[in-house]
Structures are given as C-alpha cells and as structure tokens.
C-alpha positions in Angstrom: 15.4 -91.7 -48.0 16.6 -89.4 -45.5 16.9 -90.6 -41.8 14.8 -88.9 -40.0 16.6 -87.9 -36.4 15.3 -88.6 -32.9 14.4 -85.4 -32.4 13.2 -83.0 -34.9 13.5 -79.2 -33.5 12.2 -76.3 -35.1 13.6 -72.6 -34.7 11.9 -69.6 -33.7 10.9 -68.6 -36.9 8.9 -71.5 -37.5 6.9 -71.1 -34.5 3.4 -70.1 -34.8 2.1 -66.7 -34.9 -1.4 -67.3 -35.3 -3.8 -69.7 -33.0 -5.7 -72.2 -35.3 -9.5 -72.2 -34.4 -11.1 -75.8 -35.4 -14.4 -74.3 -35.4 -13.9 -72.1 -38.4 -13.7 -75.7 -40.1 -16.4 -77.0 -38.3 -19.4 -77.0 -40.6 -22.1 -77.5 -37.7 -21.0 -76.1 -34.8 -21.3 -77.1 -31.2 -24.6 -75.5 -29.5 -24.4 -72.4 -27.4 -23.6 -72.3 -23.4 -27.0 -72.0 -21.7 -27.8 -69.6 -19.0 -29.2 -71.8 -16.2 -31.7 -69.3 -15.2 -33.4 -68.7 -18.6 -32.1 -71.6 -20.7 -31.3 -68.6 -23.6 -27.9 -68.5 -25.1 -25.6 -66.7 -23.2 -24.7 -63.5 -24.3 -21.0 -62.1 -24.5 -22.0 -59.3 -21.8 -23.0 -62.1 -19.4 -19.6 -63.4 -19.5 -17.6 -60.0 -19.1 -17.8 -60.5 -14.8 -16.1 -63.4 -15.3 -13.8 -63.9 -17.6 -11.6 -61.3 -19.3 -12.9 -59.4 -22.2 -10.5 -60.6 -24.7 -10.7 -64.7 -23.6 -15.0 -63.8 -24.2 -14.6 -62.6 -27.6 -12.4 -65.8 -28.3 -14.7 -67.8 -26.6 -17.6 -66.7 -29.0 -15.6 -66.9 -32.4 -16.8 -69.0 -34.7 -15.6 -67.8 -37.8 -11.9 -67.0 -38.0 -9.8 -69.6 -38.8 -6.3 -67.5 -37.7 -6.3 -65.5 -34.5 -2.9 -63.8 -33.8 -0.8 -64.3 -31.3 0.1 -61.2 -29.6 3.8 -60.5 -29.7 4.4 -60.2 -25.9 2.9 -64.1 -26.1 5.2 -65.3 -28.4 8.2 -63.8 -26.9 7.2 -65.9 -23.2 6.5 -68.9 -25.9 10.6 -68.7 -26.6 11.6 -69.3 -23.3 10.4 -73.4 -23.7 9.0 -73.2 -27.4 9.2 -74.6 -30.2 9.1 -78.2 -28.0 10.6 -81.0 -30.0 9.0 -83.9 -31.5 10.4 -87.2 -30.8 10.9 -90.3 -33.1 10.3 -93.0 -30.6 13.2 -94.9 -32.0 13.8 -97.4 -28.7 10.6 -98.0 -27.9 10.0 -99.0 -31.9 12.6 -101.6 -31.1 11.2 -102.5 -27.4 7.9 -103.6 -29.0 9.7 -105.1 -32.2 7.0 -103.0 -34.4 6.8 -101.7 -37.7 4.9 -98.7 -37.0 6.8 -95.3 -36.6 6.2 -93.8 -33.4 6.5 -89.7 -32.9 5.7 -87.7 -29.8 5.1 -84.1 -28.9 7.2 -83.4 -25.8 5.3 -80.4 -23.7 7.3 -81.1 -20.5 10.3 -79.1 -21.3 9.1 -75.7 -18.6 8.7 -75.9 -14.8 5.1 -76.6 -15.3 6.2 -79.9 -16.5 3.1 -79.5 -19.2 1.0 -78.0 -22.4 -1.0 -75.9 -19.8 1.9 -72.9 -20.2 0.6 -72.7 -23.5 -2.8 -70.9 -22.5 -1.6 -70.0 -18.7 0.7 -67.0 -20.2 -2.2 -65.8 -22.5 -4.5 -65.6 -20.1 -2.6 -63.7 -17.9 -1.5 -61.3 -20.2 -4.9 -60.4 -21.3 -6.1 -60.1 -17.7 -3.2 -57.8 -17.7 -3.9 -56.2 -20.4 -7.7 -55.2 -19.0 -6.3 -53.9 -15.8 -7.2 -57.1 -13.5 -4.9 -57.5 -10.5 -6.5 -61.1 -9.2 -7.0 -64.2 -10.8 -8.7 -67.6 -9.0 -8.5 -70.9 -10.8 -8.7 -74.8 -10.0 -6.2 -77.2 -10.8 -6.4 -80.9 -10.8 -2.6 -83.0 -11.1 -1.2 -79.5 -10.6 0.2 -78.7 -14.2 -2.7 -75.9 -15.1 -1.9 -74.5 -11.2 2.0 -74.6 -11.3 1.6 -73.1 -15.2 -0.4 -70.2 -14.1 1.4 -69.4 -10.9 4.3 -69.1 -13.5 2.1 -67.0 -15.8 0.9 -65.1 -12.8 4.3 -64.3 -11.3 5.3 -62.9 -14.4 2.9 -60.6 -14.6 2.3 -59.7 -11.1 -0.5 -61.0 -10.4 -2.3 -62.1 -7.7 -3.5 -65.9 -7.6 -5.9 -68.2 -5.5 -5.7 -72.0 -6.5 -8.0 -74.5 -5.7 -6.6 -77.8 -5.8 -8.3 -80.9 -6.0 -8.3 -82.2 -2.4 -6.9 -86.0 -3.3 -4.2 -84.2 -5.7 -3.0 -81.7 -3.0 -2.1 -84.8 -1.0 -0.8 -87.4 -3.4 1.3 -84.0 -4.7 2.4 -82.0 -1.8 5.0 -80.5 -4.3 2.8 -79.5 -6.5 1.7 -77.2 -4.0 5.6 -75.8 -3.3 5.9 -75.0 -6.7 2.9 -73.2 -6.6 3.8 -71.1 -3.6 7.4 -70.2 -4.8 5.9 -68.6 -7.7 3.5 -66.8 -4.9 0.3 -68.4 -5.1 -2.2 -68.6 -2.9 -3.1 -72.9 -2.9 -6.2 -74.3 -1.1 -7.5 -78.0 -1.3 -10.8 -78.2 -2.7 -13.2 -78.7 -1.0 -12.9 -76.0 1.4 -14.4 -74.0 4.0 -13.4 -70.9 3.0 -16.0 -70.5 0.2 -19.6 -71.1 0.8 -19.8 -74.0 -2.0 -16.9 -75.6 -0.9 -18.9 -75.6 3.0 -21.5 -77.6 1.2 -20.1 -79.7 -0.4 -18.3 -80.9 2.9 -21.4 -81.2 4.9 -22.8 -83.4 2.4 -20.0 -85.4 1.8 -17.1 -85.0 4.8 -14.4 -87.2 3.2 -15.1 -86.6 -0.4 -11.3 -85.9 -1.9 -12.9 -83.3 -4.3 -12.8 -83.0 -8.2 -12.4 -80.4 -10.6 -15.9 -79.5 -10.5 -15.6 -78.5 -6.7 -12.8 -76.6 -7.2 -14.1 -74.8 -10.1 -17.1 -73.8 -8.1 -15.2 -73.1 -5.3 -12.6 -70.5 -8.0 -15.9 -69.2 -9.3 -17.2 -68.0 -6.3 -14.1 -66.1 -5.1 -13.8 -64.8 -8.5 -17.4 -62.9 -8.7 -17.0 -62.1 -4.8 -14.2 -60.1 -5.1 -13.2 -57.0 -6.6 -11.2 -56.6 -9.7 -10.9 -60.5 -10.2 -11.5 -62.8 -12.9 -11.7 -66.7 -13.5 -9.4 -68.4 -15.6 -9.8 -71.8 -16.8 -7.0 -74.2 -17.9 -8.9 -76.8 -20.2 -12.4 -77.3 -21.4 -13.8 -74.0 -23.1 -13.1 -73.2 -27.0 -10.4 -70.1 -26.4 -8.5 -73.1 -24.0 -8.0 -75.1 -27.2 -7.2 -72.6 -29.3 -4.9 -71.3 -27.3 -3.7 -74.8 -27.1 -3.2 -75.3 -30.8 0.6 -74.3 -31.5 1.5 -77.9 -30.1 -0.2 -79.3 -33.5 0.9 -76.6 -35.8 4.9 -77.4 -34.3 3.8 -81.1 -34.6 2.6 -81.0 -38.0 5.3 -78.5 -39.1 8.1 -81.3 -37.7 6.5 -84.0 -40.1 6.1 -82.4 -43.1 9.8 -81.3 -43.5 10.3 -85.2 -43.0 7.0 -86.0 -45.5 5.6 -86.9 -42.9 1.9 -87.6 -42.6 0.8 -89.2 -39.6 -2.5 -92.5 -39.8 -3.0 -92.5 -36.1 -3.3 -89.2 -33.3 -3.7 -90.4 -29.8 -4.1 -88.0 -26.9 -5.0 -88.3 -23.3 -8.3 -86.8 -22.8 -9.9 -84.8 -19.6 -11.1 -81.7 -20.3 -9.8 -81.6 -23.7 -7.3 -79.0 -23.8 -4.0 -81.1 -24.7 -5.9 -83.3 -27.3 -7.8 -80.6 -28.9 -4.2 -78.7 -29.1 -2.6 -81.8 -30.6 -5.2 -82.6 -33.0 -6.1 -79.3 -34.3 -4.1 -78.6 -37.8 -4.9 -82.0 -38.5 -8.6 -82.2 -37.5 -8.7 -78.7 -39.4 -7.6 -80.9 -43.2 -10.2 -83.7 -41.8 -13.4 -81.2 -41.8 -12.4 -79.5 -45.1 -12.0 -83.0 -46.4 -8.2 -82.8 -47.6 -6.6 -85.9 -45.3 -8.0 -88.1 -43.5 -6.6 -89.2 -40.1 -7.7 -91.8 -37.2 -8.2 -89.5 -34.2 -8.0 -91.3 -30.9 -9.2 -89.8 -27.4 -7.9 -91.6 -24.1 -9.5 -91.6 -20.7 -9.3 -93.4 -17.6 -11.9 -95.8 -17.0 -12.4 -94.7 -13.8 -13.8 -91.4 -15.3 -14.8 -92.5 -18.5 -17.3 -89.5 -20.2 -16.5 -89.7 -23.6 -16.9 -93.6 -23.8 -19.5 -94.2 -21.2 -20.6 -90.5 -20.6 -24.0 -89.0 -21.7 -24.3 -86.2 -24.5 -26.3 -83.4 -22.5 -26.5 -80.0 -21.3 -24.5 -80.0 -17.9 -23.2 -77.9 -15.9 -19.1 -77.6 -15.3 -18.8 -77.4 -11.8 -20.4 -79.3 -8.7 -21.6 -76.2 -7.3 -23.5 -75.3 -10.2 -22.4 -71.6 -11.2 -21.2 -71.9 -14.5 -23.3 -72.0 -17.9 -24.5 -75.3 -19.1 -22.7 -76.6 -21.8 -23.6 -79.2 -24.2 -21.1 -82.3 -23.6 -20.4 -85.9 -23.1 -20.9 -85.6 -19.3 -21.2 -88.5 -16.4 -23.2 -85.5 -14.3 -21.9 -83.1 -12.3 -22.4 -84.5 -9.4 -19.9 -87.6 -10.2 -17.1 -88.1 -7.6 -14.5 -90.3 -9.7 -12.2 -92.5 -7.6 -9.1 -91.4 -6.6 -6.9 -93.0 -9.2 -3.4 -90.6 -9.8 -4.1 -89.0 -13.2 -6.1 -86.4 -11.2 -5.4 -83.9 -14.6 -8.1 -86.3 -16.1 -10.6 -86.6 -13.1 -13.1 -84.5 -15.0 -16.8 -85.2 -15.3 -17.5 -83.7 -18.3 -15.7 -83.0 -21.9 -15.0 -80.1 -24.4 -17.7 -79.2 -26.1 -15.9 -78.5 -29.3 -13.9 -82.5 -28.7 -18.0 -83.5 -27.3 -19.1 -82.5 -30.7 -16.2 -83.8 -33.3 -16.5 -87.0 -30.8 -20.6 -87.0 -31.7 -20.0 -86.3 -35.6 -17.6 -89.7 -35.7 -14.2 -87.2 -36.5 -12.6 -89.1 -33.9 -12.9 -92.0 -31.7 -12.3 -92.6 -28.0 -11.2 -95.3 -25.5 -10.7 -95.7 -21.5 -8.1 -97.4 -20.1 -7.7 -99.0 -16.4 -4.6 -97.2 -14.4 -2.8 -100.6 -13.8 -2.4 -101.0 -17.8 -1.4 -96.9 -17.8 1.7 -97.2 -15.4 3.2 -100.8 -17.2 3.0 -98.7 -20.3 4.9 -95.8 -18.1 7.3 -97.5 -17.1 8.5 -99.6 -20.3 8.7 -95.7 -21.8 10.5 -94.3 -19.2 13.3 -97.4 -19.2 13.5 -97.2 -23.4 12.8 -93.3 -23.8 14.4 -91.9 -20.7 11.6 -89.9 -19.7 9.5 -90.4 -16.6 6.0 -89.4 -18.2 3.1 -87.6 -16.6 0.0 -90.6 -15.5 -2.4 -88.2 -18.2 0.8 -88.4 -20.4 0.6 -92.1 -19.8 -3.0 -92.6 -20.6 -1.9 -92.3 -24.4 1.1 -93.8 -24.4 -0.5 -97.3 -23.7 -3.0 -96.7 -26.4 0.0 -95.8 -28.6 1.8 -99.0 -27.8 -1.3 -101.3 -27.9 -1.9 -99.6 -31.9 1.9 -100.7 -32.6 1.7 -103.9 -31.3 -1.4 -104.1 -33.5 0.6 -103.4 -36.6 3.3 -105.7 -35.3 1.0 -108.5 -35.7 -0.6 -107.5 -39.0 2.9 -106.1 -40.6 1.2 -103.0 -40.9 3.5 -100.2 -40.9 1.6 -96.8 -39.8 2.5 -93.7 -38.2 1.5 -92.6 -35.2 1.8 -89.6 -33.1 1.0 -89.0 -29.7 1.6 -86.1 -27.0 3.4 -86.3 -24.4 1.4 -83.7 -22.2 4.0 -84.0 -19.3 6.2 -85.2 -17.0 5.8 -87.3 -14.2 8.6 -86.2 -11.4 5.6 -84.9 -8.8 3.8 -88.4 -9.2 6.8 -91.1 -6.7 3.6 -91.9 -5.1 1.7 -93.0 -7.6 4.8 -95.1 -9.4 5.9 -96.3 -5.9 2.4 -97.6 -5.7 2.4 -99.4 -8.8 6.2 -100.8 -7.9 4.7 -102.2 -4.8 2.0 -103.8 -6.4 -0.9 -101.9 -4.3 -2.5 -100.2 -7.3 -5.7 -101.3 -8.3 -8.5 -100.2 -10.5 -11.7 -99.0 -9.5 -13.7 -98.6 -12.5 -17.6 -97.3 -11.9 -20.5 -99.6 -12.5 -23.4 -98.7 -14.1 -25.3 -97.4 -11.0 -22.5 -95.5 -9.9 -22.9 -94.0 -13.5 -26.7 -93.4 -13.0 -26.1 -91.6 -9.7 -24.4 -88.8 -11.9 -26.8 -88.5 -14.6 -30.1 -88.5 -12.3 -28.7 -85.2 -11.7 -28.6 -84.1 -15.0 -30.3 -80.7 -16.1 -33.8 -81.4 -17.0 -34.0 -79.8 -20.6 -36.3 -80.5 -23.8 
C-alpha cells in the first residue's frame, strides 16, 4: 500500500468552487428564526437592514445543494488555500496507538483560523451592495483579526466588539486588529446603549459573545450604510465554512481514505459544521456512515447540558430567536481561555443534526484541554489554538481507546487554529494555577429561567 505522507496538499485546481449546503441533504429541516415581536417566521425583507442582501438569500436556502463561489472569492482563497491535512504520524507513536490520526490545519493566514473562510465572503458581498461599514463581535479574536483582514482588503470600515475577558487575556489580538485598521472595543461597553445596561446590571461581568453581538447589532442598525456580519452560528456561516471538508475529504480519498471518527471543537458551530459537511452530506443521503463528535468546554456546555428552545442570540435581545440547544441568553460562562467557544447557544443547523442523533457531543474541563495541548505541540510542532485544543483531547482519548481494544480506526479532526496570542493561558497551565470552573445545575437554571416563553 502506498505510504501515505505527513502532509497531503492539494493544488489550486482541486480547490472548491462551489459551497456545499448540508441542508439540501437535510430531510427535515431546522425550524424558522422567529421574530420576537410576532413570533411569525421571519421574512427575508426583515433581514435586508441587517445583513447583506446576498448573505440573506443564503441564509434562507434550503434547497440547493451547490452554491458557487464567486471568482473574486476564490482568488483571496489562494493566498492560504488549499490548507493541508496532516497525518498525525508522532503523535500516533506518542500514544503507542493503532488508530490513524489526520488533521485539517486552518492556521496557515494571519488570522491564525477557519474564520478567513467566511470573513472574505462577507466582505465582498457587502462590497458588492455598496456598504462602506461593517460591525461585528469577536470572542478569542480569530473571527475579529479575519475580518479586519477581510475588511482591509476591501476598504472597508470596521467596528469590533471584543469580548471584554478576551480583550485582556489577548491584548494582541487587539494589535492585529488595529494594523489592519479596525476599530476594537471590549464588550461590554458604554458606548452603545445595550452595552450601558448590561454594565449597570452587572459592573464586573467580563462579557460574552452575546453582549457583544448586541452591542455590534445596535451600531449596525444605528448607523447609516452599515451592516452586521457574523463569524459563526447562522446557516450561510457554515456554508461558507464548508471548503475545509470538501479539501479534507478530497485529501483522503486520493489516499482511500474514509475516515470512522470526525471530532471538532464546537461554539457556535462554524468550524465543525465546515469540517463535517461533505461527510454529514453522504450520512443524510444514507451512503456512509460516520461517528460525528462535537466538543465543548464544560464550562459552557450547551450541546451536552444545554436546552433545545427558541432563544435569542445575543444578551441584549435584538436578534431573531432561533431554535437551538441554548443555556439562555442570559448565561455568563466563566472566564476559562477558549473565549472562541464561550457561546451560550449553538447552530441551529449542528442544534438539529445534534437533536436527530447524526452526531454526538461531549464537554471537556480546560485542565484536560491544555495537557492534550501541550503533548501536540511537543510531538506535532504546532502550538494549537485552546478551541483547537478542545478536539484534540477528544481525538487522543478515541485513540487511546483503540489502543486498548486494538482497534485500528481513522480519525480526523480540525485544527481550527493556532495558539501564539494564548502565553497567558499556557503560562497559566505551566504554573499550575489553572483550574476548572464547571457550572452547577442552578447556575444552569439561572440561564434558562430566562428563556422565551413559547408554546
């Protein structure tokens, strides 16, 4: 058999030129966004103040299974695309397993992360439509640095809310940001009436990605000729995100290659949704099966201990309610240093595959994250991302699972990122000052009391 090398690389031919949309697949779909005022479907037209025109009609298709990637798109793409896929040769050997072990390297742009993938598209459709300002919220940073770049590129103007606790553990983040010329403000703030709230409620809160969505939303219908854009969570997000599967599964099958086990990290859903899609896509029509596996900290744990309900996707309550796993929209999680993850809620597309038993999920503590961090970054030579790290422990536990049953399966994982703007957070860890903070039940309860009262 043919040795398959460390990593596999693709040319620019085989890159994709069509975005695969799961939901075409899907035979029940997710339900509709709510309007919170009528509890109706929202409409398209209802969208159009808010997000570009072209990212609404995504949003609302259902039925194409191939949406093309405009050429200016794919062209940006060959700056850092195709990204390689990795045979995880020495840390096969550092766990002494049988199983193969691939990953998906997205930290190969200045981003450091997937979230170029939809950052460019986005801003070239606002582009396109004539928009000169764009607001958006960024947890960890990747999704804020990524549009920045998109942003810059384009000439665009950009506001970025970023999670209060991320801006400090990360001040960085925050230079990157502002070298490509954006505009960044830890959330919450007092320059948006939300964010004013929020504080006087809660003083020392150190934000979330609800807060500073609210807080982008509210600049974003406010002011003239601006849009939102959003870096995980809705359906055009994923889509956007799904040339990191196509590549993936592309790699493998000039190896014959057909992966058992999928593992992502999971947040809002963008990166697992992107990983996962070719191969969810054979699940639904019933060609291969595949064990799916979605990874979240346990100090935010929605999928696994999260309700399925309409919520809303900010703190501040201006979006649409969506039907999700959700710990409320009103949950503060801890500030543990996967803030790309601190998310209350989950994709409703990933919400409903999760609901129909496609996939499964799992939370891990942050302790058990960064020892599986740092064994990859000694065997691999890559110092990965905390969200990245979130499914690299889940990928080692599965092959130390088939080291003790002789099993040998395949598994693939993506590595979202990398973790250069997160010393802090492995400093902590080397100093043995990390801990876990993992919400009890109450603390759980808090978040859905608040929950949207709907029949």
């Amino acid at each position: 058999m043919q040795k398959i090398p460390t990593k596999i690389y693709l040319n620019e031919t085989e890159m994709p030129k069509y975005w695969y949309n799961v939901r075409a697949d899907m035979k029940e779909k997710h339900a509709p966004m709510l309007n919170p005022g009528t509890l109706q479907p929202v409409k398209k037209e209802e969208m159009y103040p808010l997000f570009c025109k072209e990212l609404v009609e995504q949003e609302f298709n259902e039925t194409d299974r191939l949406i093309e990637i405009p050429e200016e798109v794919r062209e940006f793409y060959k700056m850092y695309r195709p990204s390689p896929l990795v045979r995880a040769y020495w840390l096969e050997k550092a766990l002494g397993t049988p199983a193969e072990i691939y990953y998906k390297h997205e930290g190969n742009n200045t981003s450091g992360s997937h979230k170029l993938n939809s950052a460019i598209a986005q801003a070239y459709y606002a582009k396109k439509q004539g928009i000169t300002h764009l607001t958006t919220e960024t947890g960890a940073g990747q999704w804020g640095t990524a549009l920045s770049m998109a942003s810059a590129f384009f000439g665009l103007k950009l506001d970025v809310y970023m999670v209060k606790i991320s801006s400090e553990q990360k001040p960085y983040r925050k230079a990157v940001m502002e070298t490509y010329g954006a505009n960044v403000i830890p959330s919450p703030s007092d320059t948006t009436e939300v964010g004013k709230a929020i504080l006087a409620k809660n003083p020392k809160t150190g934000g979330s990605l609800g807060c500073a969505i609210s807080e982008a939303v509210e600049v974003a219908v406010k002011s003239d000729n601006t849009r939102y854009v959003l870096g995980s969570v809705l359906d055009y997000v994923l889509l956007h995100q799904s040339v990191i599967g196509q590549e993936a599964k592309t790699a493998l099958d000039k190896y014959g290659v057909k992966p058992d086990i999928i593992i992502g990290c999971a947040g809002g859903g963008s990166n697992l949704g992107g990983l996962i899609a070719p191969f969810m896509g054979e699940k639904l029509r019933g060609e291969k099966d595949y064990r799916i596996i979605a990874v979240e900290p346990a100090s935010c744990p929605s999928l696994t201990r999260g309700k399925y309900a309409y919520d809303f996707g900010d703190t501040g309550h201006m979006t649409p309610l969506m039907k999700m796993y959700t710990l409320g929209s009103n949950f503060m999680p801890s500030a543990n240093h996967a803030g790309g993850l601190r998310y209350h809620g989950m994709s409703a597309i990933l919400s409903k595959l999760y609901d129909d038993k496609m996939m499964e999920a799992v939370a891990v503590e942050q302790t058990a994250v960064f020892e599986a961090a740092e064994l990859f970054a000694r065997v691999e030579g890559i110092l990965p991302a905390p969200e990245s790290s979130h499914a690299i422990r889940v990928a080692i536990n599965e092959a130390l699972k088939c080291k003790e049953t002789g099993e040998k399966k395949v598994i693939l994982f993506g590595l979202t990122g990398t973790g250069y703007f997160d010393l802090a957070a492995y400093t902590q860890y080397n100093n043995k000052t990390m801990t876990d903070c993992i919400p009890t039940d109450a603390d759980l309860q808090k978040g859905f009391d608040g929950l949207p009262k709907i029949n």
